[in-house]
VOBA-813411 format. One line per 8 residues: number of its first residue (from 1); for each residue x, y, z of C-alpha. Coordinates in steps of 0.001 Angstrom, whole numbers, plus 500000, padded with zeros to 6 digits. Example, Ala and Ser with C-alpha at 12.3 -4.5 7.8 and 13.67 -1.06 7.14 Angstrom:
BEGIN
1 = 512300:495500:507800  513670:498940:507140
//
This chain:
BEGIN
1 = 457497:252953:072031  455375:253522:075406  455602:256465:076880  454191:258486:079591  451879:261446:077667  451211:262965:081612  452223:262607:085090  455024:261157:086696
9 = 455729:258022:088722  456782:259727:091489  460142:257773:091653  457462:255138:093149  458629:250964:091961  455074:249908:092218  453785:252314:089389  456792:252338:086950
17 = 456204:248008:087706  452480:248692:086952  452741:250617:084163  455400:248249:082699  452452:245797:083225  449763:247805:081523  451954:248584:078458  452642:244564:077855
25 = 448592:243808:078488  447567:244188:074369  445045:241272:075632  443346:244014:077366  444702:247629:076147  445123:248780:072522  446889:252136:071180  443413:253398:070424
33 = 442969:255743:073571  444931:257027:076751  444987:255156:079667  444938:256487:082639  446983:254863:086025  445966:255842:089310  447378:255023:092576  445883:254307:096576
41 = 447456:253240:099379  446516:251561:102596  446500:253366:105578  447088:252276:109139  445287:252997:112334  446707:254939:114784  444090:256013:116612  440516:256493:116314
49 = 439483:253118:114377  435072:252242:114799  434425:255745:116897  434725:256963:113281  431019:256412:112272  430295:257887:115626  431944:260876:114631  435357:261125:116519
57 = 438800:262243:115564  440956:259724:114235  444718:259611:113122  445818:257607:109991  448734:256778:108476  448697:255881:104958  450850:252570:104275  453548:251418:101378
65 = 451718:249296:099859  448890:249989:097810  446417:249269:094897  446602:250431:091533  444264:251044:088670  444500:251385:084918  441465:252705:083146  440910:252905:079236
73 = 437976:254165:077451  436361:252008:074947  433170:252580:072263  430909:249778:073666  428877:250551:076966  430307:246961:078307  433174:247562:081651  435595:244952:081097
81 = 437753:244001:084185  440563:242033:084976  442159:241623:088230  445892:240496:088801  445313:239694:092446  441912:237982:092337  443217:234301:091388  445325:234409:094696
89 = 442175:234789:096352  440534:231860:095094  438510:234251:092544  437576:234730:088800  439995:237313:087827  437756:238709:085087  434406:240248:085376  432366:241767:082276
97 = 429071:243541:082775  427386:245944:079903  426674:249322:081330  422771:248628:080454  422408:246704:083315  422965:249550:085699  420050:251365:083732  416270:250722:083912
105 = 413914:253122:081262  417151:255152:081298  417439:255719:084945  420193:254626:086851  418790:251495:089041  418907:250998:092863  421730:250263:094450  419704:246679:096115
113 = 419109:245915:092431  423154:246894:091701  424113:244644:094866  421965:241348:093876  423929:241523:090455  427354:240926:092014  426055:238310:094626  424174:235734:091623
121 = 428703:234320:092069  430526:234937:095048  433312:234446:093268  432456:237588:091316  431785:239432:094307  434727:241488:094167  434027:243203:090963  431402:245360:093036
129 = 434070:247295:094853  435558:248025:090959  432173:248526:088623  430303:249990:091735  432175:253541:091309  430102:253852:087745  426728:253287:089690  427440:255747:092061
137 = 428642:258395:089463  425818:257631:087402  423529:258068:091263  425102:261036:092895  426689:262748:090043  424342:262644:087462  427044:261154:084853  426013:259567:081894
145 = 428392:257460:080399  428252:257038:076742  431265:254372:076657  432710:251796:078322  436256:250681:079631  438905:248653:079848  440150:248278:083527  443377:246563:085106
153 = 443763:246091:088778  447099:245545:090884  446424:245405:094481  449491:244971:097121  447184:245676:100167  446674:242462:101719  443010:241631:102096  441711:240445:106034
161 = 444777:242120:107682  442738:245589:108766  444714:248105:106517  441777:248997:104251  442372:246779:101223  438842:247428:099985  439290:251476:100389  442563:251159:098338
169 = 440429:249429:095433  437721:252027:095582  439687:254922:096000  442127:253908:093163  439439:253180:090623  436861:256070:091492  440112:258077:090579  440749:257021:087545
177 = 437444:256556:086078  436627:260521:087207  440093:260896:085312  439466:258954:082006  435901:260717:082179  437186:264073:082770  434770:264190:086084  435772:266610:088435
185 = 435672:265336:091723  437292:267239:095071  439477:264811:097198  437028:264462:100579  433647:263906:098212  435614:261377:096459  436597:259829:099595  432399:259972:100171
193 = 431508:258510:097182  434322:255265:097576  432232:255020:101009  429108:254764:099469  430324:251855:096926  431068:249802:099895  427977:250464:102129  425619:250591:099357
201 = 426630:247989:096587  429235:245952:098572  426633:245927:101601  429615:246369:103994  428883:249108:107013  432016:251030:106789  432697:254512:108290  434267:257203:106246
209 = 437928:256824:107449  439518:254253:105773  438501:256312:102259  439450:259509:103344  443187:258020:104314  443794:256584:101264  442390:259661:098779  443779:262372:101390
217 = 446790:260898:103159  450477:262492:103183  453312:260407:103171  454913:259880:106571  452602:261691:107933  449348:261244:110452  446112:262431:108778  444132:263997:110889
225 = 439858:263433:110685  436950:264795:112194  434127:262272:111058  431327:264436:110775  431246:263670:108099  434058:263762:106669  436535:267118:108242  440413:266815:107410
233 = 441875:268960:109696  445061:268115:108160  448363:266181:108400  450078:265671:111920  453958:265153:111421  455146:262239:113414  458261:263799:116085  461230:262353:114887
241 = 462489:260082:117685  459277:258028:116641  458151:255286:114139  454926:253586:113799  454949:250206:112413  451892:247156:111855  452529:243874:112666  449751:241349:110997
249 = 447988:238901:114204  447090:236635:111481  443496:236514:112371  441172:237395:109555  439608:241089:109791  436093:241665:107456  434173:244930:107957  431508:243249:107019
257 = 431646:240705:109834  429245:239935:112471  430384:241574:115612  431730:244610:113408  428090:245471:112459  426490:244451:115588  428800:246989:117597  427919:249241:115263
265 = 424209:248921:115522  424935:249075:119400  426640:252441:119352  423774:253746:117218  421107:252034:119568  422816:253782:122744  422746:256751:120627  418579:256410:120586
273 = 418297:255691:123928  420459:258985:124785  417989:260918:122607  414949:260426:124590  416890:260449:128015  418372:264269:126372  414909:265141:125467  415866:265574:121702
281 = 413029:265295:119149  413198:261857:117157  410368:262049:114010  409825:258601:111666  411009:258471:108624  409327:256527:105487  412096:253769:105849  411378:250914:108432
289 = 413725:250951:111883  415496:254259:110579  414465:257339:112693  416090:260812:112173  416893:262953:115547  416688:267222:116134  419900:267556:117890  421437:270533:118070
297 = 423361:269577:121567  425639:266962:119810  425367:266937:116293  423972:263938:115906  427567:262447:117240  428224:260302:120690  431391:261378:119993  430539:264815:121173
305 = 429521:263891:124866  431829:264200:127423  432875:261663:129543  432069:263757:132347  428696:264556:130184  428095:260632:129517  428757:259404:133403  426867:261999:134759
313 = 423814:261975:132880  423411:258787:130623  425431:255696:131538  424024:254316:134397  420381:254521:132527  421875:252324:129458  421125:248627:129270  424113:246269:128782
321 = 422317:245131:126282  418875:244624:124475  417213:242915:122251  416417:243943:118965  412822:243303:119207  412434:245052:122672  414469:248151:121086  411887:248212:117994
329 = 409114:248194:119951  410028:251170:122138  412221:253401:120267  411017:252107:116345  414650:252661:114945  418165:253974:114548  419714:257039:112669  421957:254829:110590
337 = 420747:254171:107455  423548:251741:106327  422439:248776:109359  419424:247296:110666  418554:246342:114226  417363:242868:113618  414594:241516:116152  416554:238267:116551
345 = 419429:239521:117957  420371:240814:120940  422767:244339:120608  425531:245122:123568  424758:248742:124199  426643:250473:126902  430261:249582:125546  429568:249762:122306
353 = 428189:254172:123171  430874:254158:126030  433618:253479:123188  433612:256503:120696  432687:259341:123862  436055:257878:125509  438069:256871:122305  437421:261088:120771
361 = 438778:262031:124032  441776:259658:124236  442458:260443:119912  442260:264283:120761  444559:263767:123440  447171:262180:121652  447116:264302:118714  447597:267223:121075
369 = 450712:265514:122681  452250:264268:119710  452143:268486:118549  454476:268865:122013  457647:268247:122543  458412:264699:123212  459763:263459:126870  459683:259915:128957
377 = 456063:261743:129907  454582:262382:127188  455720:259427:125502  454391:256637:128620  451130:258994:128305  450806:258377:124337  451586:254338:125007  449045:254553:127960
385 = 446126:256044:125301  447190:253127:122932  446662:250706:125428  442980:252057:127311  442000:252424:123089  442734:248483:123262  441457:247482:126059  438042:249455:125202
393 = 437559:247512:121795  438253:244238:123968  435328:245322:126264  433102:245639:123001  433973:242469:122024  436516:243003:119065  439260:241732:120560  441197:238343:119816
401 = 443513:236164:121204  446361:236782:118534  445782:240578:118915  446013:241025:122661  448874:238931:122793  450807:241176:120050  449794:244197:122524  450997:242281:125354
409 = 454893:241809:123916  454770:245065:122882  454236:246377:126268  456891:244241:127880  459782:246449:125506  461424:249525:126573  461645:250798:122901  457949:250544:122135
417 = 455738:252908:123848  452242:251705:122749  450184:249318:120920  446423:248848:119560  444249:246664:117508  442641:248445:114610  440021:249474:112113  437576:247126:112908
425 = 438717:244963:115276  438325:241217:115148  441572:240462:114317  443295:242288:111423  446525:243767:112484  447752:245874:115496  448980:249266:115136  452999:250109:117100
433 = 454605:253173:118151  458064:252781:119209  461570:254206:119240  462709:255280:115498  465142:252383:114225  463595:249761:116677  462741:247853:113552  464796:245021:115068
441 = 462399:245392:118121  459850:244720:116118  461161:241814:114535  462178:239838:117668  458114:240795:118558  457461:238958:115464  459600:235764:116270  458380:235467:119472
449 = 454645:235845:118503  455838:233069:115938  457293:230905:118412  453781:231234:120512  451429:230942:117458  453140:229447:114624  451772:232304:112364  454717:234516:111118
457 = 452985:238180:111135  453423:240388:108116  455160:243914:109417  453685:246966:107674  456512:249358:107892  457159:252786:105973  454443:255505:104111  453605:256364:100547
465 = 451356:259074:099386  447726:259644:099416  445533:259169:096196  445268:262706:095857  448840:263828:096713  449908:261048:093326  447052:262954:090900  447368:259959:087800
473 = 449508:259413:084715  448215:258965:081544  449823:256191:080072  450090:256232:075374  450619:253212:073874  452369:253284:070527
//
């Protein structure tokens, strides 16, 4: 009989379906060894979203649905994985690698040689998010593994819709590998080390948010980040006249998209400007267009400038934009380390640095009037810092049709307050607050954005916990 040797499922369907799942995979599992189940959810954007990587406060809500991960030691050095979701996805849903490959004269390789292994197939492309947490153990941990594993994953975060589907992968396996290796790993450096499987062996330029909501999050509740790098300050209880709900504009988000990275690169490239303008001291490095800055004034954050600071002193000297080979030759690089300024582009600049110094003040602003007691004030004030957030990705050119005109019904209906594209923009799925029990609201939104669009939006409604807050069970097959 299978039983649960550890843990519990938390009165949570998804797990007790999961491990129901696991237990009836003797393709993959055997009764040999434990396994071990670990659970992440998605999280949703409330506020915050891209000024993350420039080091602002954000406010996340982790989601329902979420990914799961089963993890089973095994003698041979080979990771053998098999995804349940992949197929939908147009996919292979089974990856095998031996562990030798991430080795070279017993040294753990690069992580550019660890990235060209999972793009020789496209369609294999996904496995990076799942073997890539054994690289980076092996990198920043100084683990040796001396065995392999078996490893089954069940995602339920929809991929493209901006809720962190790629977060809820990493965090979920990273978990249960450190779990089925007896690694001890605290909850925020776990949250660093996801990150650094998706900038590093993915090759997408995330910032640390969407991993720290899905390791750290509480359920129902706002989690509340400082990214510099990576501060919880902790959860933020939503009042209870309120709900926060995503509705799904049907327009494909990627992190890894175009005008994601090149807003990115812009923020950091206004950042470099600022420097020399502040008189900070900028020295080379050894790597090609990446500088490192003295800067004890900021922290090496935009989102520590004022407004009043920023219109005062540095954003009438900022260029709406620049090319990348005019930048180079001037400044010679960027303090990012995880995106290049390419000469054959041209960056927006001012926008992109306007964003985070306004968006930190808008996100700490909110978070101090959702701790007050809530009135018609306070509660056209939160809507109105949805909105400007909105209207200031727009201006850096992450906005889309299908997104604005979400935010626009929204803001013709007395029971929702606010609305906001998310995460990284470019589609992906906008972010409600609204009237508790105005889920009817929300579906009429929903039918008319239909009736507009002919693209029925997914609604993201309700919370589940964070990684951390589920720990793992450890599953015994008999």
């Amino acid at each position: 009989m299978d039983r649960i040797a550890a843990g519990s499922t938390d009165h949570l369907q998804d797990v007790a379906a999961f491990a129901d799942t696991v237990a009836q995979a003797r393709e993959l599992f055997d009764d040999k060894s434990e396994i071990y189940i670990t659970r992440a959810p998605g999280r949703l954007d409330l506020m915050g979203g891209i000024a993350d990587y420039s080091g602002s406060l954000v406010l996340e809500m982790p989601i329902a649905e979420a990914a799961l991960a089963a993890v089973q030691k095994i003698k041979q050095r080979v990771l053998q994985i098999v995804s349940l979701s992949a197929e939908e996805n147009n996919r292979t849903s089974s990856f095998e690698m031996p562990l030798d490959d991430f080795e070279r004269d017993g040294k753990p390789v690069s992580y550019a040689a660890a990235q060209s292994i999972f793009k020789r197939d496209q369609r294999n492309g996904w496995a990076a998010y799942i073997a890539g947490a054994f690289l980076v153990l092996m990198r920043e941990k100084h683990v040796h593994f001396d065995s392999g594993a078996k490893i089954l994953i069940d995602s339920k975060v929809p991929e493209g819709k901006g809720v962190s589907s790629s977060a809820a992968i990493e965090v979920a396996v990273m978990s249960a590998v450190a779990a089925a290796y007896s690694i001890v790993i605290e909850r925020q450096e776990l949250a660093l080390l996801c990150q650094q499987v998706e900038n590093l062996i993915v090759g997408a330029p995330c910032g640390i948010m969407d991993q720290l909501s899905t390791a750290c999050g509480a359920e129902n509740k706002l989690l509340s980040i400082i990214c510099q790098p990576a501060e919880v300050r902790g959860a933020i209880s939503i009042p209870g006249n309120l709900a926060v709900w995503g509705i799904d504009s049907g327009v494909r988000h990627s992190v890894g998209s175009g005008d994601y990275g090149s807003v990115r690169i812009g923020a950091f490239v206004g950042y470099r400007i600022i420097a020399d303008l502040a008189g900070l001291k900028v020295h080379q490095t050894k790597t090609k267009g990446v500088v490192k800055i003295t800067d004890e004034k900021w922290g090496g954050y935009l989102a520590n400038i004022t407004p009043e600071e920023f219109e005062r002193n540095y954003a009438a000297q900022l260029p709406r934009e620049i090319s990348g080979a005019q930048f180079l030759a001037k400044y010679k690089g960027i303090t990012d380390t995880v995106t290049k300024v390419s000469p054959d582009k041209t960056y927006q600049v001012l926008n992109p640095t306007a964003h985070p110094v306004y968006e930190n003040f808008r996100v700490n602003k909110f978070a101090k009037l959702l701790n007050e007691q809530m009135n018609k004030i306070n509660l056209d004030e939160l809507g109105k810092l949805m909105y400007q957030s909105h209207e200031s990705y727009s201006s850096c050119g992450l906005g889309t049709g299908g997104t604005d005109l979400l935010v626009e019904l929204v803001a013709k209906s007395e029971k929702l307050y606010g609305a906001r594209i998310t995460g990284g923009g470019s589609g992906g799925t906008v972010a409600v607050l609204g009237a508790k029990g105005a889920d009817e609201e929300i579906q009429k939104i929903a039918e008319r954005y239909e009736r507009k669009t002919g693209y029925r939006p997914r609604i993201f409604s309700g919370s589940s916990p964070g990684a951390a807050e589920f720990g793992h069970l450890k599953l015994k097959l008999n």
